[in-house]
LOMI-515098 format. One record per residue (C-alpha): residue in three letters; x, z, y. Coordinates in nm, 2 decimals. Layout:
N
@aa ALA | x X | z Z | y Y .
...
***
This chain:
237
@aa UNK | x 0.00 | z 0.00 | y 0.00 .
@aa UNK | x 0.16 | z -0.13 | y 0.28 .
@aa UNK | x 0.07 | z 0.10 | y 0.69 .
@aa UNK | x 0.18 | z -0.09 | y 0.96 .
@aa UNK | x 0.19 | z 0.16 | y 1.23 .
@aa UNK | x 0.21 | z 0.13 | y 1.59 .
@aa UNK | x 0.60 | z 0.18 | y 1.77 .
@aa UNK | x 0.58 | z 0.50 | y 1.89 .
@aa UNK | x 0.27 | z 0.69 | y 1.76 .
@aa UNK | x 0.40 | z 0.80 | y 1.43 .
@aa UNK | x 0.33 | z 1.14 | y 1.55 .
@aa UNK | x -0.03 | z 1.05 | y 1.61 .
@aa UNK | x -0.02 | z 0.88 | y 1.23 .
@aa UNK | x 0.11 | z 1.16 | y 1.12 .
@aa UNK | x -0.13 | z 1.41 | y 1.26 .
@aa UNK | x -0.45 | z 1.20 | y 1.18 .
@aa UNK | x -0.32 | z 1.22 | y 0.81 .
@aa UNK | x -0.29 | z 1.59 | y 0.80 .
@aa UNK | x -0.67 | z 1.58 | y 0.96 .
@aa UNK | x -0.83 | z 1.40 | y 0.71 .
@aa UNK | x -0.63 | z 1.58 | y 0.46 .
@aa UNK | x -0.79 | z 1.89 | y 0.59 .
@aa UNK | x -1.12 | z 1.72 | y 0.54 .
@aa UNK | x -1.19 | z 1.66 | y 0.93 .
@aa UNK | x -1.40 | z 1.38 | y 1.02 .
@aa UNK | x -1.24 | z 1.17 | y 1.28 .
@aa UNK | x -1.40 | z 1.01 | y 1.58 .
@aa UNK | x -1.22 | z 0.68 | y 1.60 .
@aa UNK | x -1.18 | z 0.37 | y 1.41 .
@aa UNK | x -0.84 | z 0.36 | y 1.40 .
@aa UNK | x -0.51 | z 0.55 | y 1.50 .
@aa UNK | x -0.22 | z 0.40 | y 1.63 .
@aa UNK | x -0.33 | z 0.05 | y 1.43 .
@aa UNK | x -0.42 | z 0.18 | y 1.12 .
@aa UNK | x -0.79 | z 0.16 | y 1.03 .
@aa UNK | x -0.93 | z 0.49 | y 0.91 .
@aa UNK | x -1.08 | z 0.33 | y 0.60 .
@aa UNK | x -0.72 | z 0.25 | y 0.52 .
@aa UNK | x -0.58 | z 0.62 | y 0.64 .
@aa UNK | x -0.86 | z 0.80 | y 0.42 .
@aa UNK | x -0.73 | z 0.49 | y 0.11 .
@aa UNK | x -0.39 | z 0.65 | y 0.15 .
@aa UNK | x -0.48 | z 1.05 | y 0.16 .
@aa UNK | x -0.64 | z 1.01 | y -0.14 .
@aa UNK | x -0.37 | z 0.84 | y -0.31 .
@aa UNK | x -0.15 | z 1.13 | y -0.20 .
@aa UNK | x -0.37 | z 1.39 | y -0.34 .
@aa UNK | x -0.42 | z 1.27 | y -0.68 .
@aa UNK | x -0.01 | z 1.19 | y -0.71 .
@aa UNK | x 0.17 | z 1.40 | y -0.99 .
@aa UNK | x 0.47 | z 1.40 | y -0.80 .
@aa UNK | x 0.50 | z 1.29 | y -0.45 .
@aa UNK | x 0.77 | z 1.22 | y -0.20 .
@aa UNK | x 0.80 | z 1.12 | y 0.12 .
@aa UNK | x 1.13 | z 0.93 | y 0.22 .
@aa UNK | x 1.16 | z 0.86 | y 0.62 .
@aa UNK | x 1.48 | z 0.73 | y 0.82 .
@aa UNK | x 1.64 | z 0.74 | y 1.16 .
@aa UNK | x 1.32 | z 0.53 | y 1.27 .
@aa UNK | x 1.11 | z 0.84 | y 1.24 .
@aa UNK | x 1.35 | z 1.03 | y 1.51 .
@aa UNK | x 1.45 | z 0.78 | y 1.75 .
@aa UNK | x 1.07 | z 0.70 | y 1.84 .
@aa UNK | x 0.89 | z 0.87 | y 2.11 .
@aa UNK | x 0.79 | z 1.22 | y 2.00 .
@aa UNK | x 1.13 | z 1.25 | y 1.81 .
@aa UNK | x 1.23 | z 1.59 | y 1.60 .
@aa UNK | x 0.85 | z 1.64 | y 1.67 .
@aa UNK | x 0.77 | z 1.37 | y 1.43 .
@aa UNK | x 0.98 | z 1.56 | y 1.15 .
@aa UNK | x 0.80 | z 1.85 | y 1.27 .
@aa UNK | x 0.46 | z 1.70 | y 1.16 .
@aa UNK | x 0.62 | z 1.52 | y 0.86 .
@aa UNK | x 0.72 | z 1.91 | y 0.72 .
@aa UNK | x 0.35 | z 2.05 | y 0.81 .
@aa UNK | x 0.21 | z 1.73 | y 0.58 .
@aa UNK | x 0.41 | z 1.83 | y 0.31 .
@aa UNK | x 0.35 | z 2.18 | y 0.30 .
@aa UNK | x -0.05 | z 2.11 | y 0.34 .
@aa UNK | x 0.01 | z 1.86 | y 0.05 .
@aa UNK | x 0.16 | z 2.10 | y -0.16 .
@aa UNK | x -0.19 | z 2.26 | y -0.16 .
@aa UNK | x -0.32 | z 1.94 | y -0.38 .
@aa UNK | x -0.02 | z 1.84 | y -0.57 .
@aa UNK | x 0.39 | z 1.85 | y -0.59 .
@aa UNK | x 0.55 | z 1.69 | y -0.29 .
@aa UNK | x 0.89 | z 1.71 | y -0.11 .
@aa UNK | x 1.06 | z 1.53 | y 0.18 .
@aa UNK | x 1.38 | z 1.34 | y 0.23 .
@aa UNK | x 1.58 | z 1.21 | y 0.47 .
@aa UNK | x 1.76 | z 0.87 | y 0.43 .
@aa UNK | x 2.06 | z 0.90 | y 0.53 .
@aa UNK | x 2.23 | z 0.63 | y 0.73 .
@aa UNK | x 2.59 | z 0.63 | y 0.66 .
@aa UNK | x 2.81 | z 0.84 | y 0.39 .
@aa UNK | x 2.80 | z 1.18 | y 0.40 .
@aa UNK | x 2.60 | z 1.19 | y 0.67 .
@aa UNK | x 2.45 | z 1.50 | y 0.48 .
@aa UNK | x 2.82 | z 1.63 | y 0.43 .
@aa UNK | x 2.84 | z 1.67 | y 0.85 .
@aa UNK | x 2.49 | z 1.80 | y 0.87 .
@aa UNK | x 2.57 | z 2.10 | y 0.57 .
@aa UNK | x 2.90 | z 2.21 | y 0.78 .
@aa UNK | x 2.69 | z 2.21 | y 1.12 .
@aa UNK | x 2.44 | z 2.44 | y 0.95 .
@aa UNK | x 2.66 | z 2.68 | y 0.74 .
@aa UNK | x 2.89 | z 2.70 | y 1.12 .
@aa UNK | x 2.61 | z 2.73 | y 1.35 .
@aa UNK | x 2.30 | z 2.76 | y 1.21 .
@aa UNK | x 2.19 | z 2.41 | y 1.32 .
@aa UNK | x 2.23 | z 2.07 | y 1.19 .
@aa UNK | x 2.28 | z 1.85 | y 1.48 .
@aa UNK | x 2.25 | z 1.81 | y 1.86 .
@aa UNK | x 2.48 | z 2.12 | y 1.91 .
@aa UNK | x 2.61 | z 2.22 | y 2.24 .
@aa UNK | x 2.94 | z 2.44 | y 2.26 .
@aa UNK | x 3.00 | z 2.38 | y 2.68 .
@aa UNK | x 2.91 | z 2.77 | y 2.71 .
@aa UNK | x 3.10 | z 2.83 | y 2.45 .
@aa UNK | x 2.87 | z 2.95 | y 2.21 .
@aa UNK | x 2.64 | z 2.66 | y 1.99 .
@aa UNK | x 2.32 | z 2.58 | y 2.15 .
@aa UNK | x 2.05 | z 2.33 | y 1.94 .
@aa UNK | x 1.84 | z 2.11 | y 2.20 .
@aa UNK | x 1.71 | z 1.76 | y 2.05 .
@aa UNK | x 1.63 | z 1.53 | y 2.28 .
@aa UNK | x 1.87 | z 1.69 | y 2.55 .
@aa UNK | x 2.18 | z 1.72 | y 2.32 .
@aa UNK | x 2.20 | z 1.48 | y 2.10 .
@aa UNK | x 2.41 | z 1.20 | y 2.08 .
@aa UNK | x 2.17 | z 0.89 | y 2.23 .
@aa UNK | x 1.99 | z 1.10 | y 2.50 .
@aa UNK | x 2.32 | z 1.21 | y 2.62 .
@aa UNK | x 2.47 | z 0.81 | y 2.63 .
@aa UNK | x 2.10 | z 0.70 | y 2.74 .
@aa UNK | x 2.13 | z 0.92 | y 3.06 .
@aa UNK | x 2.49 | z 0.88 | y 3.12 .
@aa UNK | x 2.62 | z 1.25 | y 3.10 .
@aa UNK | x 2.93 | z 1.21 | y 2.87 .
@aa UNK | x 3.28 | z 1.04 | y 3.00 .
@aa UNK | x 3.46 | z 1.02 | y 2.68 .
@aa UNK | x 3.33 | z 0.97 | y 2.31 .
@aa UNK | x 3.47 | z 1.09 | y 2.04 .
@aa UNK | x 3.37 | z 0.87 | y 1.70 .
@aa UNK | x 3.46 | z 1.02 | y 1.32 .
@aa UNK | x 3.38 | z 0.86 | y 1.06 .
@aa UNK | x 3.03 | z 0.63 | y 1.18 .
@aa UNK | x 2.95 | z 0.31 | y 1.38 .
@aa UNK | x 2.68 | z 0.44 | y 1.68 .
@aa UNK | x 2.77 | z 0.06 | y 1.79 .
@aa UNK | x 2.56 | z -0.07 | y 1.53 .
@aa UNK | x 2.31 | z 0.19 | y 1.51 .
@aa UNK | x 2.23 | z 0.32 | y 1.86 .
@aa UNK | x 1.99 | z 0.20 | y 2.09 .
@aa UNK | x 2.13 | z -0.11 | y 2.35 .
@aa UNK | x 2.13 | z 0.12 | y 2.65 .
@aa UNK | x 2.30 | z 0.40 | y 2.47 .
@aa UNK | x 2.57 | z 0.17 | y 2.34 .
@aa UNK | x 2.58 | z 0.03 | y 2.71 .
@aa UNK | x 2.68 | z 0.32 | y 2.84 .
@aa UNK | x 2.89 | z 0.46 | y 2.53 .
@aa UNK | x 3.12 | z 0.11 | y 2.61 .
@aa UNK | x 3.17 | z 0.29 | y 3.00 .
@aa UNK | x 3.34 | z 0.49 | y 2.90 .
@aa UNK | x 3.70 | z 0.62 | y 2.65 .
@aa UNK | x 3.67 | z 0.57 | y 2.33 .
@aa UNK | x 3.85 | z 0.74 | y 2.10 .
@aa UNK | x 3.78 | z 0.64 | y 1.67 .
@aa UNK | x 3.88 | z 0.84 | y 1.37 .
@aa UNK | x 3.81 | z 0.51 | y 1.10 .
@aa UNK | x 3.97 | z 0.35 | y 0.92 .
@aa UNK | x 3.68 | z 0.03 | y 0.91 .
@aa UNK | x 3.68 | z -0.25 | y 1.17 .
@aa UNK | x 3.34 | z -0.20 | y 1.33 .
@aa UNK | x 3.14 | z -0.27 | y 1.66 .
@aa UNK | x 3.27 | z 0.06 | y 1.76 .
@aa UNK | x 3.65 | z 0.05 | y 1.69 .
@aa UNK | x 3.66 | z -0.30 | y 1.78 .
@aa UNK | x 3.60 | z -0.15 | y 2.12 .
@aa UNK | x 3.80 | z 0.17 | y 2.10 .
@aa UNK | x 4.09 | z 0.25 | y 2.36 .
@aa UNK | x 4.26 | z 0.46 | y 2.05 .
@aa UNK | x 4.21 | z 0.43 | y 1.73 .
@aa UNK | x 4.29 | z 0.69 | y 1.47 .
@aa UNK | x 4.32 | z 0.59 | y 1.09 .
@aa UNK | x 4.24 | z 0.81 | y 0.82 .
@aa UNK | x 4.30 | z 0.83 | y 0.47 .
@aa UNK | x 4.02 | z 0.75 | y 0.28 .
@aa UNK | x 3.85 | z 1.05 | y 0.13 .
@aa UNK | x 3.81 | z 1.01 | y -0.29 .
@aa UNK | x 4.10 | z 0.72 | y -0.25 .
@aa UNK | x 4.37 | z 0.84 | y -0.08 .
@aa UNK | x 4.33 | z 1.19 | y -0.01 .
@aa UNK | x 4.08 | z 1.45 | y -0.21 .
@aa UNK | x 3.75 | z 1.63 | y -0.02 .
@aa UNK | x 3.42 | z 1.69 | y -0.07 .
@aa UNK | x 3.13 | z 1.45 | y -0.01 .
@aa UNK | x 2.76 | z 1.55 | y 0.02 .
@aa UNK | x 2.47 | z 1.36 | y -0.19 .
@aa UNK | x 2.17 | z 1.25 | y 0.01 .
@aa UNK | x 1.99 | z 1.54 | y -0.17 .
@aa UNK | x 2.25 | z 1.80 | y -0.04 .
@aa UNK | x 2.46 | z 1.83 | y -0.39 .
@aa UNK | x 2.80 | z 1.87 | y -0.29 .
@aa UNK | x 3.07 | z 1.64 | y -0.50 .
@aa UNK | x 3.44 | z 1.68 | y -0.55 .
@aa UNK | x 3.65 | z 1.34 | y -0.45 .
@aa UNK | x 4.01 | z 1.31 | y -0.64 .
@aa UNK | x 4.29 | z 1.15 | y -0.50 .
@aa UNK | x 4.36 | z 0.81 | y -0.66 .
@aa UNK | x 4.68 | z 0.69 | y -0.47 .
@aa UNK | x 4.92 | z 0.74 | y -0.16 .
@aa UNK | x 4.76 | z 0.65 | y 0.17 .
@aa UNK | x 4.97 | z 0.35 | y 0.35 .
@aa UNK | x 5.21 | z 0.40 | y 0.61 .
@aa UNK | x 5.13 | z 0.75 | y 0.82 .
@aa UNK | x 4.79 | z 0.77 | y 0.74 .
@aa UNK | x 4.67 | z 1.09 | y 0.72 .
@aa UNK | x 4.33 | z 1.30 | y 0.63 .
@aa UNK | x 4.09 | z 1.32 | y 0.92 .
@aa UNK | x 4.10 | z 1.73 | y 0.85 .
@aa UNK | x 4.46 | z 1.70 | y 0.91 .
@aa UNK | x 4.41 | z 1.44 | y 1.21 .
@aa UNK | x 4.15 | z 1.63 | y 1.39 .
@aa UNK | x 4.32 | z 1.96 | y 1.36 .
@aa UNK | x 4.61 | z 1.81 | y 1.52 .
@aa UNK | x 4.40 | z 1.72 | y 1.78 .
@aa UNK | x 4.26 | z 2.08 | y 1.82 .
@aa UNK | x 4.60 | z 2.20 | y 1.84 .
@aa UNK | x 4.69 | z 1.93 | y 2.17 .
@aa UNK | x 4.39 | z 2.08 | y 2.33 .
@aa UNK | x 4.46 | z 2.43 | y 2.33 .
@aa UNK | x 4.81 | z 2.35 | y 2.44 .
@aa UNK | x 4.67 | z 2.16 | y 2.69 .
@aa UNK | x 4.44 | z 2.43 | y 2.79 .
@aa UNK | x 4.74 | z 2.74 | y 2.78 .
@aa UNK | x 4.53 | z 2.88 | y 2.48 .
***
């Protein structure tokens, strides 16, 4: 069963599901383009599913109502879980995407969109995270690990992300570290150097080293706390 939904009212989707879920009668024929007939189709599919689960991407975050759409993604599962099994989960973009998230959390308490200017880690989506900040213009340098926001970010984000210094930790030729003033290559993890990598479901794996990296390659553990060490030099600490 195929919804086409409307950009930027998957919140509204969302809650009109959770409605009719809760057996509310709705006074509208559709809600952000999908006809109720078709909304009431697909809660009752949900409901008589052994096992359900609900996959959703970056899409469901970078639309209007952002973490809020998450917000009313969790609240449908939960109220599902009153009719059947369901769960929810994130597919994740690039790899180990889950890996950053984990370390965020277990650090901070938060997964992403953390602040540390006061010192101290402060969680704000929509004011902290990466594309608001590039989309209003409040950085002057970017630092990249490990990811591509080139390719992935919105075209006024990347506008402004291209204003200013770039510095990549990759060791890929991509739309960002074509672009890059310095470039930083690591070792690849599981190749050339061991780690640990996350599974999109959160299971943590063990990477081996295979063989030497080339030249003076080195982890990006090793690169970045390098770089921690030149800043507090930098800073008298």
């Amino acid at each position: 069963m195929y919804i086409k939904v409307k950009p930027n009212e998957d919140y509204e989707l969302l809650n009109a599901i959770r409605a009719v879920l809760r057996g509310v009668e709705l006074d509208a024929k559709e809600v952000s383009g999908v006809p109720m007939e078709s909304i009431k189709e697909l809660v009752d599919i949900l409901k008589k599913c052994h096992f359900g689960v609900i996959f959703f991407g970056m899409g469901l975050t970078q639309t209007l109502s952002h973490h809020r759409n998450i917000d009313s993604a969790i609240c449908l599962v939960r109220e599902l879980n009153d009719h059947t099994k369901f769960l929810l989960t994130p597919m994740r973009g690039h790899y180990n995407v889950a890996g950053a998230n984990q370390v965020f959390t277990w650090n901070t308490g938060y997964a992403y969109s953390i602040d540390f200017s006061r010192e101290y880690a402060r969680y704000n989506p929509g004011e902290f995270s990466s594309v608001d900040l590039l989309m209003k213009d409040e950085v002057d340098a970017i630092l990249v690990v490990a990811s591509d926001p080139a390719s992935n970010f919105p075209a006024g984000a990347v506008k402004n992300m291209f204003k200013h210094p770039i510095i990549a930790i990759e060791p890929h030729h991509t739309p960002t570290s074509v672009y890059a003033d310095v470039i930083l290559p690591p070792a690849f993890a599981g190749i050339e150097c061991e780690g640990t990598a996350y599974r999109m479901d959160k299971v943590p794996l063990r990477l081996r080293k295979v063989k030497d990296a080339p030249d003076d390659c080195l982890p990006d553990k090793e690169i970045l706390e390098r770089l921690l060490e030149k800043v507090k030099e930098k800073m008298g600490e």
